[in-house]
C-alpha positions in Angstrom: 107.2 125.3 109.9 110.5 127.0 110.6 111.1 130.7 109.0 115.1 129.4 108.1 115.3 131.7 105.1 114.9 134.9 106.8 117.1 133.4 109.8 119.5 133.0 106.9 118.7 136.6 105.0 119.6 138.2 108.7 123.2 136.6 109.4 124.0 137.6 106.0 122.9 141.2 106.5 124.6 141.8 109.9 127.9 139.9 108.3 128.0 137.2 110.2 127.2 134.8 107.7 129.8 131.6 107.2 131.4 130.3 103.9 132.7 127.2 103.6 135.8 126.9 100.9 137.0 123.5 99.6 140.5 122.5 100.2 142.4 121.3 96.9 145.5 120.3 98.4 147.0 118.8 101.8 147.9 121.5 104.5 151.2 123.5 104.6 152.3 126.5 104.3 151.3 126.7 100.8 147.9 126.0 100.3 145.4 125.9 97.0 141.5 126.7 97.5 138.6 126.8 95.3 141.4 126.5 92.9 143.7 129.1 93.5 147.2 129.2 95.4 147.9 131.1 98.8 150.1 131.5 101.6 148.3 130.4 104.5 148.3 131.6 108.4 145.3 130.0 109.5 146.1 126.2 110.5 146.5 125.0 114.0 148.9 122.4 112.0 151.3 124.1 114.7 154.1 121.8 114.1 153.8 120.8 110.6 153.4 117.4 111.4 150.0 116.9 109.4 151.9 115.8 106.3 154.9 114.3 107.6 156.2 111.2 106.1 156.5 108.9 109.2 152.5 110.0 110.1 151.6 109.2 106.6 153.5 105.9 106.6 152.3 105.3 110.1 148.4 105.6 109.1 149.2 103.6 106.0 150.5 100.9 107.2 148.2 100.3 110.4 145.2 100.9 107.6 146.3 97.8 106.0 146.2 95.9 109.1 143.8 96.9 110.8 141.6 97.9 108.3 139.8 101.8 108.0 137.3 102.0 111.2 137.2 100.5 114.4 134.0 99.1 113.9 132.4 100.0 117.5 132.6 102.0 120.3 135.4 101.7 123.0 133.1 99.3 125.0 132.0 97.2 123.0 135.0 95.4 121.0 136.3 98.7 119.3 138.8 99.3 121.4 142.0 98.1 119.2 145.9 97.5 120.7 146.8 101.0 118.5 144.0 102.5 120.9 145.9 101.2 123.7 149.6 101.8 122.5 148.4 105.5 122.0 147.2 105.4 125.4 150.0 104.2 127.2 152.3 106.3 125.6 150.5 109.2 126.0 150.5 108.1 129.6 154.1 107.9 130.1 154.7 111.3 128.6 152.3 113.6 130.2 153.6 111.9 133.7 149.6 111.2 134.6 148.6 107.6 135.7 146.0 107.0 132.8 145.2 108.4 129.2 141.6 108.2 127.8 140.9 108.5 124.3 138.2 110.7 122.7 136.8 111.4 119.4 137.3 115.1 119.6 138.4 117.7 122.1 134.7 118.7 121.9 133.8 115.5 122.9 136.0 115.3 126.0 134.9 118.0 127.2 131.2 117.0 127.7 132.1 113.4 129.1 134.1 115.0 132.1 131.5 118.1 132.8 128.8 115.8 132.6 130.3 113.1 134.6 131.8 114.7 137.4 129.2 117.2 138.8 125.4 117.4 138.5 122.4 119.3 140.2 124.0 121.0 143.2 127.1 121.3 141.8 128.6 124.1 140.2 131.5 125.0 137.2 133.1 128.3 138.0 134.8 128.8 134.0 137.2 131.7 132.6 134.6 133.8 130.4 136.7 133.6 127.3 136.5 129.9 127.3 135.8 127.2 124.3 132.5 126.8 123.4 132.6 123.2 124.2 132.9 123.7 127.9 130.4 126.2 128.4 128.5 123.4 126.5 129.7 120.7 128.8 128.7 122.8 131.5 124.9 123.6 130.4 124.9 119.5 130.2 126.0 118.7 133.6 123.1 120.7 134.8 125.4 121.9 137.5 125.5 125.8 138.2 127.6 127.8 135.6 129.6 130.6 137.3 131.8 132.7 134.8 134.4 134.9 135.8 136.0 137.5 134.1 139.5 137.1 131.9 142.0 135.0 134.0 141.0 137.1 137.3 142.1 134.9 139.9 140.8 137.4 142.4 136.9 136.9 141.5 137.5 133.2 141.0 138.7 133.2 144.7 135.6 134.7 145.9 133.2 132.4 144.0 135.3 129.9 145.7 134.8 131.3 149.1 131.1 131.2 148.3 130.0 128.1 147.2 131.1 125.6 149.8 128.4 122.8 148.9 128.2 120.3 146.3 131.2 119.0 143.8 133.2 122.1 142.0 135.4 122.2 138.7 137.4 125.3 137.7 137.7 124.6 134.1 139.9 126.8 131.8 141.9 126.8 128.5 145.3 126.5 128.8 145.7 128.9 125.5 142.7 130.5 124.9 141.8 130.0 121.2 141.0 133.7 120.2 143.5 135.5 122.2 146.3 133.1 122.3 147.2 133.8 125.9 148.0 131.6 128.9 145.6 130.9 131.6 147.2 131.5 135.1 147.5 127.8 135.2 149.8 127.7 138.7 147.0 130.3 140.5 144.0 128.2 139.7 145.9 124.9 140.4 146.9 126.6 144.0 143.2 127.8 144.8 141.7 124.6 143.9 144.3 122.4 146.4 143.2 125.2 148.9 139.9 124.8 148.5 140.0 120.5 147.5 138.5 121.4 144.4 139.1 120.3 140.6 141.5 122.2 138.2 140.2 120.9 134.6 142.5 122.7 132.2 141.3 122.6 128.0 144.6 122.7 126.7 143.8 122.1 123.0 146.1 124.9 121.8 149.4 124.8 124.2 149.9 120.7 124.1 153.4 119.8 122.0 153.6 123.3 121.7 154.6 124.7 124.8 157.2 123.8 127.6 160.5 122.0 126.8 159.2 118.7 125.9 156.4 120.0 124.2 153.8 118.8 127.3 152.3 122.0 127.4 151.2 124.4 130.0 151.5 121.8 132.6 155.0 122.1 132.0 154.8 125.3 134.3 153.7 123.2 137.4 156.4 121.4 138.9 154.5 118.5 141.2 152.0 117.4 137.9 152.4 113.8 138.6 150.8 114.3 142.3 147.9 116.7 141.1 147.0 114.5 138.8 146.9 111.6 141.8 145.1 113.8 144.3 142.4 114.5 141.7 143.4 118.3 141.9 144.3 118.3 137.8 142.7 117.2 135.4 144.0 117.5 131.4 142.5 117.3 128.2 144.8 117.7 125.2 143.6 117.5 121.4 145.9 115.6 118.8 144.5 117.0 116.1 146.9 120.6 116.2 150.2 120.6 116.7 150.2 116.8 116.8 149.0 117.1 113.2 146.4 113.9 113.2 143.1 113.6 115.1 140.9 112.9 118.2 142.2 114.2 121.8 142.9 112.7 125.4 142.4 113.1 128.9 144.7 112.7 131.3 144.1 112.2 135.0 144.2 110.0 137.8 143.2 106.1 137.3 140.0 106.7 139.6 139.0 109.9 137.4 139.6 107.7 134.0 137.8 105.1 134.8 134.8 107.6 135.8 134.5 108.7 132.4 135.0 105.2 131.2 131.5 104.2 133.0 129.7 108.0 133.2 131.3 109.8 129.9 127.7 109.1 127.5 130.1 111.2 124.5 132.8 108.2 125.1 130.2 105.2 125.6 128.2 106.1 122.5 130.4 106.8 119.9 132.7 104.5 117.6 136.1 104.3 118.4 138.8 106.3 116.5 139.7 104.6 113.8 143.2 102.7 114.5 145.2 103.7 112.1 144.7 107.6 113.1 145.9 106.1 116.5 148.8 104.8 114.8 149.6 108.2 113.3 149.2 109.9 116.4 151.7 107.7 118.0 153.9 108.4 115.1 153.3 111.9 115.8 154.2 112.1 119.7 157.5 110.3 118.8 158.2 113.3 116.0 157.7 115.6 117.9 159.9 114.5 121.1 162.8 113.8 118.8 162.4 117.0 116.6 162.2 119.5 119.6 163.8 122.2 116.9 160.0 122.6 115.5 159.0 124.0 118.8 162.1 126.4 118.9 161.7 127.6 115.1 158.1 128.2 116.0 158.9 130.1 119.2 161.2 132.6 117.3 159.1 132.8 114.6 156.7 134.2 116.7 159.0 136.1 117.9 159.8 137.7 114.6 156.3 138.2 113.6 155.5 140.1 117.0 159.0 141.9 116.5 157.7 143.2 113.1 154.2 144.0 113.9 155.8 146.4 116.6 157.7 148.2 113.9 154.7 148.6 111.6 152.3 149.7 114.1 150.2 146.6 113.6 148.3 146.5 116.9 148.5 143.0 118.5 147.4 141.2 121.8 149.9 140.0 124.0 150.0 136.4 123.2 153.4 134.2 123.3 151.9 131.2 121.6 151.3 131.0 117.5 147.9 132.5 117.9 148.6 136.0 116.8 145.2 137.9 117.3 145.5 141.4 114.8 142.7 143.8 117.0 140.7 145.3 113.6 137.6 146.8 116.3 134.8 146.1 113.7 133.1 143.1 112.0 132.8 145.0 108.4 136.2 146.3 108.6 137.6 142.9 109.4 136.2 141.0 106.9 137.1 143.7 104.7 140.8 143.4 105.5 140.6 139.8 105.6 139.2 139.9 102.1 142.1 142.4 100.6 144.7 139.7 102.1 142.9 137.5 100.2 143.2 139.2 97.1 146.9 139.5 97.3 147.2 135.7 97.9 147.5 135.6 101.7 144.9 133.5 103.7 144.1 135.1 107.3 140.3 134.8 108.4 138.4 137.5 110.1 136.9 136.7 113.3 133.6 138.3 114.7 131.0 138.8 116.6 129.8 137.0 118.8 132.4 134.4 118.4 134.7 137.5 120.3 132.8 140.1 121.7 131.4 143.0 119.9 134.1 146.1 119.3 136.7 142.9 120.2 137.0 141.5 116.3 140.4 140.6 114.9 142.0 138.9 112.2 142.9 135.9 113.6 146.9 134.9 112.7 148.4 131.3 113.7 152.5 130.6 112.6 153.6 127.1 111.6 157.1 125.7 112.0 157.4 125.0 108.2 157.0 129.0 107.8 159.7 130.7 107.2 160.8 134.5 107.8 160.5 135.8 104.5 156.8 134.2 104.7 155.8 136.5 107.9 157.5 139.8 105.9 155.1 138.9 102.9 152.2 138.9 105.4 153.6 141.9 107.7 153.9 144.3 104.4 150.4 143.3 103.2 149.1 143.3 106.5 150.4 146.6 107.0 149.0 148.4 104.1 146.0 146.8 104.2 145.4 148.2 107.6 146.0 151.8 106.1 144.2 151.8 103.8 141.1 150.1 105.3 140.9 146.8 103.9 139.7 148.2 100.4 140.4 146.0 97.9 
């Protein structure tokens, strides 16, 4: 009925074929896979928060009263008081007037596309953005419009253009492959010109970026009145640099309550299970107190782009801890990948079409619970793996 196998046959003779590997221990630093022990730059555990002690007792603790799932959806009696805690707090600290909780960041993302505009509408979206919101987008059956790379110029026209119907400009806030910023005070400036919706993905920058850790919205100085206005809208996983699982959005009460009666990827789904909620919480309250894991990270990245400058390792620009390594080819990429491998280090190759073709990269993320003489075991094997190739 369906030809899979040869489906199958072709990804794996134009490399493009995916391997799962199975996870012997928690994450860290130090990592053990399919048996065997590495150094690992490849978590988005940001903050190393994923196995701290107050998260785990958190989770444990809520877990044995509250049980392990929430036993419904949001709507219909799943919604628990760590649900609401979570909420609240999350509130107070992004400086928005309501929270929602999601499932996944993925999830999010298609409850406010496919909520807010329709037929008629359009989505005008940065062209290096997640997956999930050019899927959110396709759902909402409004009009896609894609423009390229953070080019506030072309945005500005498509603006100009479409004057009917609703419109969203939705954007990363770090973009996933490249680890850059989006222009996050241009967009937000065009859309109050134009009374139109900023909707900003900021999976990657949330408790990593700004002072307090709020993100790229710590750039924009009047938040709490874009959010109000309905000019900003913010979705923010916890499942990164928080260390736990799920995401939020943040918004106005009027925009909240939308997805609370439109979002179908909020409706019909079981609630989060509380005691992830609890460690979540746990997790926002880390990582205000423990601001130092935001500066260590920072001048680890620091270091790392320091030494990849003295080794002629050619890098992105990218200030965040996603440290794209350009490699130019899918073979040679998984090649390199594959020698770093060998030598104990765990970086993954990324390729096309996930980036575009002649754009694939080794994809590098930093942890605060590196260290420096971690990054100089990776920038010497990095180096001469480049050199020579990626043969083995």
């Amino acid at each position: 009925m369906f030809d899979l196998s040869s489906q199958l046959a072709t990804r794996k003779d134009v490399g493009l074929y995916r391997n799962r590997m199975t996870s012997n221990s928690p994450q860290g630093v130090q990592v053990v896979i399919d048996g065997r022990e590495y150094l690992s730059f490849c978590s988005n555990d940001y903050l190393g928060l994923a196995t701290h002690p107050e998260l785990i007792h958190a989770m444990s603790e809520c877990a044995g009263n509250w049980g392990v799932g929430a036993g419904a959806s949001h709507l219909l009696g799943g919604h628990s008081e760590p649900h609401e805690e979570l909420e609240q707090a999350l509130s107070v600290f992004m400086d928005s007037e309501r929270v929602l909780l999601f499932s996944t960041g993925y999830m999010a993302n298609l409850a406010v596309l496919s909520s807010l505009v329709g037929h008629g509408d359009v989505v005008h979206q940065d062209r290096l953005n997640h997956a999930s919101l050019i899927d959110g987008a396709v759902l909402s059956r409004a009009r896609l419009q894609r423009y390229p790379h953070a080019d506030m110029n072309v945005l500005a026209k498509q603006l100009e253009r479409h004057k009917s119907g609703r419109q969203i400009v939705a954007s990363d806030g770090v973009f996933s492959m490249d680890g850059d910023q989006a222009p996050l005070t241009e967009i937000l400036e065009l859309c109050r010109q134009n009374d139109k919706l900023c909707y900003i993905d900021d999976a990657h920058g949330f408790a990593v970026l700004g002072e307090q850790g709020r993100g790229i919205v710590d750039s924009i100085e009047t938040r709490s009145k874009d959010y109000s206005d309905g000019h900003l809208l913010l979705m923010c996983t916890l499942g990164k640099a928080l260390g736990s699982f799920g995401a939020f959005v943040a918004g106005s009460e009027e925009m909240i309550e939308t997805l609370i009666q439109q979002g179908r990827s909020y409706i019909y789904t079981t609630a989060l299970p509380p005691a992830v909620a609890a460690a979540s919480y746990a997790a926002l309250k880390v990582m205000m107190m423990e601001g130092w894991r935001r500066e260590k990270l920072s001048s680890l990245v620091e270091y790392f782009r320091t030494g990849c400058q003295q080794r002629g390792i050619p890098l992105l620009e990218s200030a965040t801890p996603i440290q794209p390594v350009m490699i130019g080819d899918n073979d040679r990429a998984i090649a390199v990948a594959e020698t770093l491998k060998q030598q104990g280090l765990l970086v993954f190759a990324i390729r096309s079409p996930t980036v575009m073709a002649g754009s694939e990269r080794l994809r590098i993320t930093l942890s605060a619970t590196h260290e420096e003489e971690d990054i100089d075991v990776l920038l010497d094997a990095l180096a001469n793996a480049l050199e020579d190739g990626g043969s083995a």
